[in-house]
N, C-alpha and C positions, 0 to 999 in steps of 0.2 A: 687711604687704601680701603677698601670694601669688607667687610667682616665675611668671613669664610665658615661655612657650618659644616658641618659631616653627620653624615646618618645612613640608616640602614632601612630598606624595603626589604624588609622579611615578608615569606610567602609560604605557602603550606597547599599540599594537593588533600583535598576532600574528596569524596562522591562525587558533591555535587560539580567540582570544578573547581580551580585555586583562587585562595582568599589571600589579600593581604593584610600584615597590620597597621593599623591606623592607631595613632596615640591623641585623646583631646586635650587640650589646654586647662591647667587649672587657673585659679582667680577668679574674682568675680566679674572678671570683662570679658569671659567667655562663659557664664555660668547660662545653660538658657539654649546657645547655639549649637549648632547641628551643620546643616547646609554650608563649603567650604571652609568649615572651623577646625578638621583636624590634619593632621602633620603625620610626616613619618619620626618614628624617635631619630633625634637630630641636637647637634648642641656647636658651640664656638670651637673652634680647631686653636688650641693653643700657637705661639707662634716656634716655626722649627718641628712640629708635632707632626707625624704623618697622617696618611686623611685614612686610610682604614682604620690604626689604631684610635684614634678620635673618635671615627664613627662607633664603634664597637666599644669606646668608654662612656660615650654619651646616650648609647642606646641603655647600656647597662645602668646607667644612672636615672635614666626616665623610666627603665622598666622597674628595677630593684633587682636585678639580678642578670648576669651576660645572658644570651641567645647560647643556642648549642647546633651552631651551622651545620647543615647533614653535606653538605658540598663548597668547596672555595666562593668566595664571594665576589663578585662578579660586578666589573667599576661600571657604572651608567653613566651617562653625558652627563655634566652639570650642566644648572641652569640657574638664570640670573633672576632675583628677586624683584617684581617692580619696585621694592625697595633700595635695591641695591646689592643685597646682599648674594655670593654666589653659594649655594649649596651643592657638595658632591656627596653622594651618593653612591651604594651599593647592594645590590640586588644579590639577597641569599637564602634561601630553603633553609627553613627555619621553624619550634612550634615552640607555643610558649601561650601559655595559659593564665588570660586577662583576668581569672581571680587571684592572682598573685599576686598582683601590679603594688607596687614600695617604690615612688618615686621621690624623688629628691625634695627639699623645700627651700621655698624661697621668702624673701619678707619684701612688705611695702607698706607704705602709709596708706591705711584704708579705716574708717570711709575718708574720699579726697578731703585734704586740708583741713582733719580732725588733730596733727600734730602723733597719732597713735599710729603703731606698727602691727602688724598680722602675719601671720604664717600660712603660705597656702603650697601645696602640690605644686612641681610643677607640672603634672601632667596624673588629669585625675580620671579617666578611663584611657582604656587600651581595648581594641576589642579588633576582631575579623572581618573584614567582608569581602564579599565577591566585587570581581570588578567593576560592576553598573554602580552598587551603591559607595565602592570607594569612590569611581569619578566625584558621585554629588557630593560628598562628605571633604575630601581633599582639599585644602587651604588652593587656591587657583595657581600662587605662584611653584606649585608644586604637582601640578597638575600632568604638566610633562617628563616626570621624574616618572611618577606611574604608569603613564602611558608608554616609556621608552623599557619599564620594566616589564611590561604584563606583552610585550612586541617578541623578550625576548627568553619567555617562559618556555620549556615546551610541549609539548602538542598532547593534548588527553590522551591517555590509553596508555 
């Protein structure tokens, strides 16, 4: 069976037009990258777990602290990873301030096949953008999660 993820597309109205947030990968297999390298906060859906409550434990654990939704949050299409994996999603008005960011940590044997363990983020910026630069920045398999969110924002003014 496919590993199932849940997260959350928080968004925020500014001046200049709504931004959302994007969270980067920490490690050193994403240290560097930019272009398709970040994700919405998102994590493994326990099994029997509901997919909102999941979203909103795993967003809290990537960011360091829950979101403070100003409206209900709002399911988008999931979509399949060319991986495989399905991520559901939820689109919610939301602000939250990327010098906060306390995300969780994980361990690996680095550098490869040194026998030694390291501790890294797992997600080591978080930061805003409007929607041109989230397209370029968005992991591709996640691409349509944004795009089915920012379809169903509404209207300036």
């Amino acid at each position: 069976m496919p590993e199932v993820s849940a997260g959350i597309l928080a968004w925020r109205r500014t001046a200049s037009g709504p931004e959302v947030l994007l969270v980067h990968p920490g490690g050193p297999w994403w240290r560097g990258k930019d272009a398709a390298a970040w994700s919405i906060p998102k994590g493994l859906v326990e099994p029997g777990e509901d997919l909102l409550a999941a979203a909103l434990r795993e967003t809290a654990e990537e960011l360091g602290r829950p979101l403070d939704p100003v409206a209900a949050p709002e399911p988008l299409a999931p979509v399949r990873t060319p991986g495989g994996k399905r991520i559901c999603a939820f689109l919610v008005e939301a602000d939250f301030d990327p010098t906060g960011l306390a995300s969780n940590a994980f361990e690996m044997e680095w550098p490869p096949r040194s026998g030694r363990r390291a501790s890294f983020p797992e997600v080591d910026q978080a930061a805003w953008f409007g929607p041109d630069a989230a397209r370029v920045r968005i992991h591709r398999g996640q691409l349509a999660l944004l795009e089915d969110g920012l379809r169903r924002l509404p209207p300036p003014g």
